[in-house]
C-alpha distance (Angstrom), angle and dihedral (degrees) to the residues before:
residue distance angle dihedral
X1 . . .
X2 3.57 . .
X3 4.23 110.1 .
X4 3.97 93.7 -119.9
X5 3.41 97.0 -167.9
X6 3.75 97.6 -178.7
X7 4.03 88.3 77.3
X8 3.67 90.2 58.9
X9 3.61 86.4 85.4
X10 3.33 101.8 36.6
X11 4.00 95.5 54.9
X12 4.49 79.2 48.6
X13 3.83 92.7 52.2
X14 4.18 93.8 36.3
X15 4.21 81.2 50.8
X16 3.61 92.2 56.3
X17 3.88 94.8 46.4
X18 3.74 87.0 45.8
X19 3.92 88.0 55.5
X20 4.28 87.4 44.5
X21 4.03 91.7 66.6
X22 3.93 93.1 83.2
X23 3.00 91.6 45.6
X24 3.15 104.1 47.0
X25 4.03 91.6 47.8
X26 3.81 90.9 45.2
X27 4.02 85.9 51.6
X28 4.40 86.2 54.2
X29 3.84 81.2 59.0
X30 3.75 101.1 45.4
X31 3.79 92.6 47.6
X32 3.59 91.3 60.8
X33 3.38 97.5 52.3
X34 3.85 90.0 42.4
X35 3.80 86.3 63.6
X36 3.34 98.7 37.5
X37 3.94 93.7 62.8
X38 3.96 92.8 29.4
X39 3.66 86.7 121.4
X40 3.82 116.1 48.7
X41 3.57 122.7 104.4
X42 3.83 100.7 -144.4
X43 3.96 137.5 50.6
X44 3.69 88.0 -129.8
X45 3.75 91.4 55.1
X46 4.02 96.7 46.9
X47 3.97 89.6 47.9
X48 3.58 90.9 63.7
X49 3.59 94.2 38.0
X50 3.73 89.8 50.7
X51 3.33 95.4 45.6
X52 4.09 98.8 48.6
X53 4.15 87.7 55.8
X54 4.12 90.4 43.3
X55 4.14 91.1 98.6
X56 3.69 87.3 55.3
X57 3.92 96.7 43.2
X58 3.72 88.0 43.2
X59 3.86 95.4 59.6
X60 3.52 86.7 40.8
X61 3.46 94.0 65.5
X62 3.75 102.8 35.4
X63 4.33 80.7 54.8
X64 3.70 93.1 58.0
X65 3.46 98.4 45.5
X66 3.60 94.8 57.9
X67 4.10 94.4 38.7
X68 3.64 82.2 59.7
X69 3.76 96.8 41.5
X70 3.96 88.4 50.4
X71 3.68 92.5 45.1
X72 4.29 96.6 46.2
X73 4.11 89.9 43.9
X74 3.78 85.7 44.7
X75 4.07 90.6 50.3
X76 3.26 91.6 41.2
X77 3.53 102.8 57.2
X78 3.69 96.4 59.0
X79 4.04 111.2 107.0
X80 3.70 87.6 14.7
X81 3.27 107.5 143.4
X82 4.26 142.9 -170.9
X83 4.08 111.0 -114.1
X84 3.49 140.4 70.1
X85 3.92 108.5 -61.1
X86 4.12 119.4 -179.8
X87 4.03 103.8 -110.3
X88 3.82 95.4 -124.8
X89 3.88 88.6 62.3
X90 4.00 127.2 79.2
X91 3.52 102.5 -87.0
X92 3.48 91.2 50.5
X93 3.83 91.7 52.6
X94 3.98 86.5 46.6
X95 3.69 99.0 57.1
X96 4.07 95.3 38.8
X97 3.94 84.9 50.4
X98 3.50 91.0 52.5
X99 3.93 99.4 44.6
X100 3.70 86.3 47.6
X101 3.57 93.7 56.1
X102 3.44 98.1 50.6
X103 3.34 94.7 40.7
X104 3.94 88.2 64.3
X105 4.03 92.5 44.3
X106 3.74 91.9 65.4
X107 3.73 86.9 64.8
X108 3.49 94.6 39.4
X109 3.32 98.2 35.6
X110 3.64 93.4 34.5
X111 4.06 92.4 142.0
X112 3.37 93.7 55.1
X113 3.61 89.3 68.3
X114 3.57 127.3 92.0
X115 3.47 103.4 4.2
X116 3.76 133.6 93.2
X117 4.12 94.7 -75.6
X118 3.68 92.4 64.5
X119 4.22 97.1 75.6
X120 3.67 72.4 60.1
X121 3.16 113.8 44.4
X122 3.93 94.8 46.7
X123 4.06 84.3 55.2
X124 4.02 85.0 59.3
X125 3.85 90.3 49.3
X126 4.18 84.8 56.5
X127 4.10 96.0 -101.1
X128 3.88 113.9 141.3
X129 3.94 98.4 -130.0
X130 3.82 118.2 178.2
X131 3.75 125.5 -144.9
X132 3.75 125.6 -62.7
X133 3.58 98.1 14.9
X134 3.80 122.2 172.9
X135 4.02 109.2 -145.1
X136 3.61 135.1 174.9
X137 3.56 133.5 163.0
X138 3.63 97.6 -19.9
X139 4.13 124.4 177.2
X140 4.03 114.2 -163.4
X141 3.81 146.8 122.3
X142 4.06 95.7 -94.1
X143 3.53 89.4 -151.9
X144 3.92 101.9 58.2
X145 4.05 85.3 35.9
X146 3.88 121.7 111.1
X147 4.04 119.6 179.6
X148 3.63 116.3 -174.7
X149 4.22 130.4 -145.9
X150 3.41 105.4 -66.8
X151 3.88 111.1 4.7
X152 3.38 127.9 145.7
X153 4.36 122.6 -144.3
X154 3.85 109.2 -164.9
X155 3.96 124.3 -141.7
X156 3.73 103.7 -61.2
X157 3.47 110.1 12.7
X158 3.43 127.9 161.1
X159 3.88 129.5 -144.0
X160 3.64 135.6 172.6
X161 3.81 90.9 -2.0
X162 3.85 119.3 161.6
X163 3.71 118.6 -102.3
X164 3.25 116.0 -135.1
X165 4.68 136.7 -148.7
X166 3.39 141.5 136.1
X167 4.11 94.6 -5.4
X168 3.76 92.9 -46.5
X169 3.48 133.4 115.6
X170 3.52 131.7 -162.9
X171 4.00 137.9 -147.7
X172 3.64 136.9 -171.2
X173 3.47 149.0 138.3
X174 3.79 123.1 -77.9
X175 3.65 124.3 -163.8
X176 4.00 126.2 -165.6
X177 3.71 107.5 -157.9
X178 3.66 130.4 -128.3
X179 3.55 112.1 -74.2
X180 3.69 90.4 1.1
X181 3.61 116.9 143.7
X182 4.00 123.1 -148.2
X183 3.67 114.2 -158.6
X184 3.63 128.7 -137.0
X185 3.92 113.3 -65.9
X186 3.94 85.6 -0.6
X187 3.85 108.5 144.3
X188 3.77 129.5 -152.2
X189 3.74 105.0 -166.7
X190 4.15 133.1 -163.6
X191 3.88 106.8 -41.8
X192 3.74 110.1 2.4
X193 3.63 137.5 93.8
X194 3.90 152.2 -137.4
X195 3.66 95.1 -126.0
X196 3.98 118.2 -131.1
X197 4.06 114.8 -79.8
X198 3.82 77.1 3.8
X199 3.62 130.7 126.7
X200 4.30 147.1 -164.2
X201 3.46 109.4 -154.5
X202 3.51 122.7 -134.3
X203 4.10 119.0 -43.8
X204 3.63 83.3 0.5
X205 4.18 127.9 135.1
X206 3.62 120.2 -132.4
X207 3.68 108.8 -113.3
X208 3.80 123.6 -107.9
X209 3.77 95.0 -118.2
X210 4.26 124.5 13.2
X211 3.79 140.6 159.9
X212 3.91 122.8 -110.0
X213 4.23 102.2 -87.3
X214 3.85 102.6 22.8
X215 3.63 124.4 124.3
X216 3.96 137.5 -145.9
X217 3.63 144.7 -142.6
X218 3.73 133.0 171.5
X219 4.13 141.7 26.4
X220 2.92 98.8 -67.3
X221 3.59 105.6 23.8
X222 3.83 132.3 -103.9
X223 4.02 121.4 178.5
X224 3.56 113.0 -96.9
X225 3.91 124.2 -143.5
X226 4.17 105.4 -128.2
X227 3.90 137.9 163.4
X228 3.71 108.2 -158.2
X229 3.73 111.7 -129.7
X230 4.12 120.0 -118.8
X231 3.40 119.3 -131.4
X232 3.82 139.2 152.9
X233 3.66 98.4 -65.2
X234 4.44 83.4 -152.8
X235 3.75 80.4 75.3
X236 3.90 100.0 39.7
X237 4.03 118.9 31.9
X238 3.71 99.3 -10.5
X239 3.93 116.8 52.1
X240 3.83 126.4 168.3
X241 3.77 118.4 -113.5
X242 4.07 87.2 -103.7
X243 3.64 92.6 62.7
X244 3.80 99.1 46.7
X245 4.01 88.8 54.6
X246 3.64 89.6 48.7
X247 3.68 91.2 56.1
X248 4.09 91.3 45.5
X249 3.62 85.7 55.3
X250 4.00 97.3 50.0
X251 3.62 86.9 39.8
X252 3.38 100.9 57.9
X253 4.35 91.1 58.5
X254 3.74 82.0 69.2
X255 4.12 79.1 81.2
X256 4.10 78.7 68.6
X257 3.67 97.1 75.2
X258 3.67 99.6 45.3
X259 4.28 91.6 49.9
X260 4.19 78.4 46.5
X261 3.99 89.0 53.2
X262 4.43 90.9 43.1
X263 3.81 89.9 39.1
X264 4.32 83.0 58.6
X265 3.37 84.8 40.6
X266 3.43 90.5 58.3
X267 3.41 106.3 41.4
X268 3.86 87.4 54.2
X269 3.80 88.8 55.1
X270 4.11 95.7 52.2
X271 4.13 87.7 34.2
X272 3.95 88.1 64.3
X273 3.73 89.6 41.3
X274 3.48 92.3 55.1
X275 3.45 91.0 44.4
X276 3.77 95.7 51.7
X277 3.46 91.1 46.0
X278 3.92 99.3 56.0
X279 3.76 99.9 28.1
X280 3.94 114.9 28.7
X281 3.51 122.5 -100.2
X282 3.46 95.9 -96.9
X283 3.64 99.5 69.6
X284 3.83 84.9 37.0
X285 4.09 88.6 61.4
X286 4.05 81.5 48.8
X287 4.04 98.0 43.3
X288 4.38 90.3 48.8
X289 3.39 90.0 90.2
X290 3.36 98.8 64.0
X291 3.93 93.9 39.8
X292 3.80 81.8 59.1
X293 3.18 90.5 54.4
X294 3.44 107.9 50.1
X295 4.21 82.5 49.5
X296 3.12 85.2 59.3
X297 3.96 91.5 45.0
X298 4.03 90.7 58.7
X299 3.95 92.6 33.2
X300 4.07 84.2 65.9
X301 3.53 97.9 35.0
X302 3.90 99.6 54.5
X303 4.04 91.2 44.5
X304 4.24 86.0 53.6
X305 3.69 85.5 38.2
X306 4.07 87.6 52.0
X307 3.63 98.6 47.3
X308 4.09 96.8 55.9
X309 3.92 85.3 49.9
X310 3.38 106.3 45.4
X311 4.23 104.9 34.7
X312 3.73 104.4 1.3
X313 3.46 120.5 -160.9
X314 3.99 116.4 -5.9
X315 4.06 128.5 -138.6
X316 3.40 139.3 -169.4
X317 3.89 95.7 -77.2
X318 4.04 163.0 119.5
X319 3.14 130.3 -100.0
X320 4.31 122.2 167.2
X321 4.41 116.3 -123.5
X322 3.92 88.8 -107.9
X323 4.17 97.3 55.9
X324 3.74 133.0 106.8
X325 3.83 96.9 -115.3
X326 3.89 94.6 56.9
X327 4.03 92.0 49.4
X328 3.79 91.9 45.7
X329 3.53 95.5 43.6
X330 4.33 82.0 56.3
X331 3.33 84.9 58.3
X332 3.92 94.4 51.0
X333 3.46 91.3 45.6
X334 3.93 98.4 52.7
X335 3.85 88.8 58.7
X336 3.96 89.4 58.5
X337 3.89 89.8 44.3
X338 3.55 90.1 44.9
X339 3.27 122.6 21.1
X340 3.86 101.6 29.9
X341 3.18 98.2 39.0
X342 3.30 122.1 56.3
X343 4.13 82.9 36.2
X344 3.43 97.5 49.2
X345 3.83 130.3 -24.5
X346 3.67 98.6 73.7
X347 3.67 98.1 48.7
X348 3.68 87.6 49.0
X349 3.87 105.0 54.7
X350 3.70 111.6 129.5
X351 3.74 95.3 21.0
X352 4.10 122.7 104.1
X353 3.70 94.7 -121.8
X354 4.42 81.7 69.5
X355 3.87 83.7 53.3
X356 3.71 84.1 51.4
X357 3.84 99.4 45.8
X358 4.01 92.5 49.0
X359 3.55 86.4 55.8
X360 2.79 99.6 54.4
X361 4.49 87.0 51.0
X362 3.96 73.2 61.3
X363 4.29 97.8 -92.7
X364 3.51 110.9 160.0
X365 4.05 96.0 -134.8
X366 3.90 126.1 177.0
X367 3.89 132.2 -145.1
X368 3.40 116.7 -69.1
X369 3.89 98.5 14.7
X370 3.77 115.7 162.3
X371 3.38 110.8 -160.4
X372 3.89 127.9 165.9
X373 3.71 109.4 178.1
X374 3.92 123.2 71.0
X375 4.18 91.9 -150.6
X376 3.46 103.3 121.0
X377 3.63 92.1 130.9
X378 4.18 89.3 -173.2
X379 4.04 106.8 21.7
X380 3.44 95.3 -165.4
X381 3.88 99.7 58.6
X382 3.80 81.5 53.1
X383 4.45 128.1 101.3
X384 3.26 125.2 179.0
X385 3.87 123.1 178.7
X386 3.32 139.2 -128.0
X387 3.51 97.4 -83.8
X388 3.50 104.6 14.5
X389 3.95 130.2 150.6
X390 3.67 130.0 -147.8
X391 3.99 113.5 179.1
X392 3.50 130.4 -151.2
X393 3.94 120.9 -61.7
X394 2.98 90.9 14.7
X395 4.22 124.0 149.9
X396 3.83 125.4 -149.8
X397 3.74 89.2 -167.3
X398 3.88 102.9 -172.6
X399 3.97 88.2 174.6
X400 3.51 142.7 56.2
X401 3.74 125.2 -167.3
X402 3.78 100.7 -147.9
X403 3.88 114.6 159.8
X404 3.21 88.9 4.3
X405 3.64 85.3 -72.5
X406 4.38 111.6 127.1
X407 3.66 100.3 -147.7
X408 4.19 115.3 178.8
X409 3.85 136.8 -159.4
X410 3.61 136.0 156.0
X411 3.52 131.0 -86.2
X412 3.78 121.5 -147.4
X413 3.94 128.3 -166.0
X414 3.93 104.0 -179.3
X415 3.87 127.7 -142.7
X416 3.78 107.1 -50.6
X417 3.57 97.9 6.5
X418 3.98 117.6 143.3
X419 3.71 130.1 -156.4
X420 3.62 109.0 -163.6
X421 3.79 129.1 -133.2
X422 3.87 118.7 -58.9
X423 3.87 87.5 3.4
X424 3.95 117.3 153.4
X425 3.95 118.3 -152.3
X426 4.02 115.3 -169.8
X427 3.84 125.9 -153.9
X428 3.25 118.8 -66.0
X429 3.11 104.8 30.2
X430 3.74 135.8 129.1
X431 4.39 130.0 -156.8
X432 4.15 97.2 -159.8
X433 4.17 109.9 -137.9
X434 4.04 110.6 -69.1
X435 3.65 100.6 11.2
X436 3.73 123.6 123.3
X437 3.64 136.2 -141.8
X438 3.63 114.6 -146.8
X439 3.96 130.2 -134.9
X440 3.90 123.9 -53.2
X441 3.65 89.8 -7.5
X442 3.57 135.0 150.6
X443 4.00 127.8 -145.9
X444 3.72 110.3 -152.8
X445 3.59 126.0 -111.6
X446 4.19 104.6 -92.3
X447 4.14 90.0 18.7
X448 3.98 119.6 146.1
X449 3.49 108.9 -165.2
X450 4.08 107.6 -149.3
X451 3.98 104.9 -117.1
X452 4.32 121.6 -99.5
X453 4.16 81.3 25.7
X454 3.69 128.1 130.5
X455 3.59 122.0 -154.0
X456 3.86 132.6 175.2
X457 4.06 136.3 -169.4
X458 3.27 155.6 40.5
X459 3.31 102.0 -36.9
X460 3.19 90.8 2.7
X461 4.32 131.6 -100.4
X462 3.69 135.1 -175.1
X463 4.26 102.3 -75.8
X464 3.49 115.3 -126.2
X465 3.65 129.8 -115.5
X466 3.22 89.0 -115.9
X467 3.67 119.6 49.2
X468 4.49 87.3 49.6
């Protein structure tokens, strides 16, 4: 298509606006409390003020970041059309405006995620999603998106997304069947389809064309051989009333770890003041580091902290969608995603004091472990050798939600072992000493890699000489 350079500023300019709405929101939040303490006399005194209306100022801010979410998606999707449209053109800045933007609320709006509000909150983005949907953190075009009764998106799906080659872009619709399940990272692109009772296994893409009750692995896709599992569909697809209160209820302490994250916030915020106010703010520029640090510190400490209370220590095990342990361990998980997080875990990938922290989550981690990715969705299931690597993006997944069924087992990378960037492992399976897992691969659930092997792909296959 034609170069159009005229919408290389506009997609620079739209990109900085796009990076304005938390700010904005947080700025809501911190002019409340600004006039709430506008009249005491001491630092002391406007801490404690502050911190008493924080609840308020915190759901304040979380509120107008997804009223102006709903109302930029909404905005956004009008023109937008199915085809193939040139990216420097206006439906190619509508749809990367819109994946950016929801790209950002899943941090933001990380809570929101995976629990029963998000059926609802995709509806408000424009998605048609049926009835007793099961959604985590999902990326997509809402308005292309169709979820049927009863399906079930892992964490980071994609659906509807725009495909992208030489300067085009294209968009279609993208339809999950009913009872389909979507495994984590799995992708359904323009025009195809999860089929119903199907599934596509874990960084998998949903075939172009596929009968009612198949399922999926790989890029691109090769039929899988599967035997759903039975289970008591009261704690699957059908739950009584009692058990969908009980999971409001547990649900709604993931609010917890995002007043934990403000209330750090916070205390940062007065901590400088105080510091300006009794040493200069000079030194106060020179002493942040350390009050960063120390953030940090409590950031870490409270999600470690969390974990023990809340789940304990995790086994190779079941549990059904609609159980205590899976709701709690939500909860756990937000204040890693969260709390630690942003304060601390992603700044400290690669450094010992990560080895430390996921220890302390109950990781069983070697000497000498590099390891840049915080994923270890259950830390105890989780070795790493002496020696061991774990690249960026990278997701020790030591469960898989098949089903709706979240069945765990360990994952093992022996001494030396390396599992290459944006690499998924899946319980089960086992990386012998000295072997090496290859680029945005993905080790099969039950897979023992032979030690001093390398292996590449999705699923993975013995890499040739050649292509290393």
């Amino acid at each position: 298509p034609a170069r159009a350079a005229h919408w290389v500023g506009i997609f620079g300019v739209t990109s900085m606006l796009l990076a304005s709405v938390p700010i904005f929101a947080l700025g809501t939040g911190g002019l409340l409390l600004a006039w709430w303490i506008r009249d005491t006399q001491t630092l002391t005194a406007g801490f404690g003020r502050a911190f008493a209306m924080l609840p308020v100022a915190m759901l304040l801010v979380l509120a107008v970041y997804a009223a102006v979410t709903i109302v930029s998606v909404r905005l956004l999707a009008i023109g937008l059309a199915e085809g193939h449209h040139p990216v420097r053109s206006r439906q190619g800045w509508q749809a990367w405006s819109t994946e950016r933007l929801l790209d950002s609320a899943r941090t933001f709006l990380f809570p929101l995620y995976a629990s029963l509000l998000t059926p609802v909150w995709l509806r408000l983005l424009g998605a048609k999603v049926g009835k007793r949907v099961e959604v985590s953190t999902v990326l997509l075009l809402p308005k292309f998106t169709v979820v049927a009764d009863g399906a079930f998106l892992a964490d980071d799906t994609m659906v509807a997304s725009y495909e992208l080659g030489g300067g085009w872009l294209r968009i279609g619709e993208a339809k999950v069947g009913k009872r389909a399940f979507l495994g984590n990272s799995g992708m359904t692109a323009p025009g195809r389809r999860v089929p119903k009772n199907g599934l596509v296994a874990v960084l998998s893409a949903a075939p172009s064309k596929a009968k009612a009750g198949s399922s999926w692995l790989g890029s691109p896709p090769t039929r899988l051989r599967r035997a759903a599992e039975s289970s008591d569909t009261a704690r699957t697809f059908d739950p009584p009333p009692r058990l969908r209160v009980a999971r409001a209820v547990v649900e709604t302490c993931r609010l917890i770890p995002v007043l934990v994250t403000f209330a750090i916030g916070l205390g940062v915020l007065f901590a400088l003041a105080w510091l300006a106010h009794t040493v200069g703010h000079l030194p106060t520029a020179l002493l942040s580091g350390l009050v960063l640090l120390s953030a940090g510190a409590i950031a870490g400490t409270s999600s470690v902290i969390a974990k023990w209370l809340l789940v304990g220590r995790i086994g190779a095990e079941e549990h059904p969608l609609w159980s205590s342990f899976v709701w709690r361990n939500e909860v756990a998980d937000t204040f890693v995603e969260h709390v630690a997080a942003p304060w601390f875990a992603r700044a400290a990938t690669g450094t010992p004091v990560l080895n430390v922290w996921l220890r302390g989550l109950g990781a069983t981690i070697g000497r000498g472990v590099w390891c840049e990715s915080y994923w270890l969705p259950e830390a105890d299931l989780v070795t790493l050798g002496d020696g061991a690597t774990v690249e960026r993006g990278c997701v020790v997944q030591t469960h898989l939600f098949h089903d709706r069924i979240m069945a765990m087992d360990t994952v093992t990378l022996g001494a030396g072992a390396t599992l290459g960037p944006h690499c998924v492992a899946l319980p089960a399976s086992v990386i012998g000493a000295g072997a090496t897992i290859g680029p945005a691969s993905l080790v099969m659930r039950g897979d023992s890699v032979p030690p001093s092997s390398r292996w590449w792909g999705n699923p993975i296959a013995p890499w040739p000489e050649r292509s290393r």
